[in-house]
N, C-alpha and C positions, 0 to 999 in steps of 0.2 A: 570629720571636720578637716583634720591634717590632709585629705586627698585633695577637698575641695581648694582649700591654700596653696596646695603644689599646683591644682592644675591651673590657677590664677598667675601662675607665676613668680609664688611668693616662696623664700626658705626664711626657716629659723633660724634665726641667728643667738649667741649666747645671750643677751637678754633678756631672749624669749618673744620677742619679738620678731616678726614675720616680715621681709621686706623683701622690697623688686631687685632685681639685680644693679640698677644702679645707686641704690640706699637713699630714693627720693621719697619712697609712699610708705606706708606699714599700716599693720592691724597687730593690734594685743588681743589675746583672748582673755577670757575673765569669764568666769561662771552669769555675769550679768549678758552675757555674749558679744559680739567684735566691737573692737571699737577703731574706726579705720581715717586714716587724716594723711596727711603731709609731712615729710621730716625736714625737720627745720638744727640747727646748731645752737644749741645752749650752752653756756660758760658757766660752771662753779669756781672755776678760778683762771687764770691766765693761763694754765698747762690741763685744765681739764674739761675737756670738749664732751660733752656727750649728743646723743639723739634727742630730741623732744620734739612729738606731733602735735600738728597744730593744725587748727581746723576738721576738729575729731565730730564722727555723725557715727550712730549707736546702730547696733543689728541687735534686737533682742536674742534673747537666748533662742527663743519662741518657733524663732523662723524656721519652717519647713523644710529641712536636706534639699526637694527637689525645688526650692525659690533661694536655696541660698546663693548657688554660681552668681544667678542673675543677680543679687542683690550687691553682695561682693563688687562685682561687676564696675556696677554701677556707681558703686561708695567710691570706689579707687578713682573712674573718670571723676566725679566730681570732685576726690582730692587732687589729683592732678592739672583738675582746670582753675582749681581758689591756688596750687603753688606755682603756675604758670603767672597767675595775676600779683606775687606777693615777689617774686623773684626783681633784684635790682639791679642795674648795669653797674660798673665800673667803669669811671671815666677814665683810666690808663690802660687796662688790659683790654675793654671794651668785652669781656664775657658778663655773663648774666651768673647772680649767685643769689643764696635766699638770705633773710637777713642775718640769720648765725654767722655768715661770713665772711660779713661787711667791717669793715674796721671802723665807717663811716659812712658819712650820707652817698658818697658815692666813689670810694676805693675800697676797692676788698682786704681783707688780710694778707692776702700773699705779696701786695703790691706794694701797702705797707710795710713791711719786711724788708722787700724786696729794695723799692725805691726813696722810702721814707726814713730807713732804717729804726722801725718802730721795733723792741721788741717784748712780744709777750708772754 
């Protein structure tokens, strides 16, 4: 299982959690088998950021070593194509961020900070 995640392009990271190099997609494993989505930014409080996917689609346990690449594969495009559709502009920076890192309907957090002198 761990080969087939390497050769996706994915490392473990200390959560346990499996992610692309830019820490936009992941799969958790779980005896129930992957479960693969988009990473998005959740708030427990104003200093404590973590991961949480969103738009999570299930590989049973079930699935066959030789269909799993392919299926993999395939989970990650579709997470990649529902956090291309969920990611929102910044009307100061003009870059694109998902909604964890939005301060608002349309300034991000950095910008906030930055220009609004918000802090969190």
């Amino acid at each position: 299982m761990e080969q087939i995640l390497q050769e996706a392009d994915l490392r473990p990271g200390e959560d346990g959690l499996w992610t692309d190099a830019g820490h936009t997609l992941g799969v958790a494993r779980s005896r129930a088998g992957l479960f693969v989505g988009w990473l998005d930014v959740g708030w427990i409080g104003t200093d404590d950021a973590f991961s949480e996917m969103r738009d999570v689609s299930h590989l049973a346990a079930g699935v066959r070593p030789e269909h799993l690449s392919r299926e993999i594969a395939i989970a990650l495009d579709e997470a990649a194509a529902a956090r291309a559709e969920h990611l929102r502009d910044c009307g100061r920076c003009r870059e694109r961020f998902v909604p964890g890192q939005m301060y608002g309907a349309d300034c991000c957090h950095s910008c906030a900070t930055r220009e609004l002198g918000v802090r969190f």
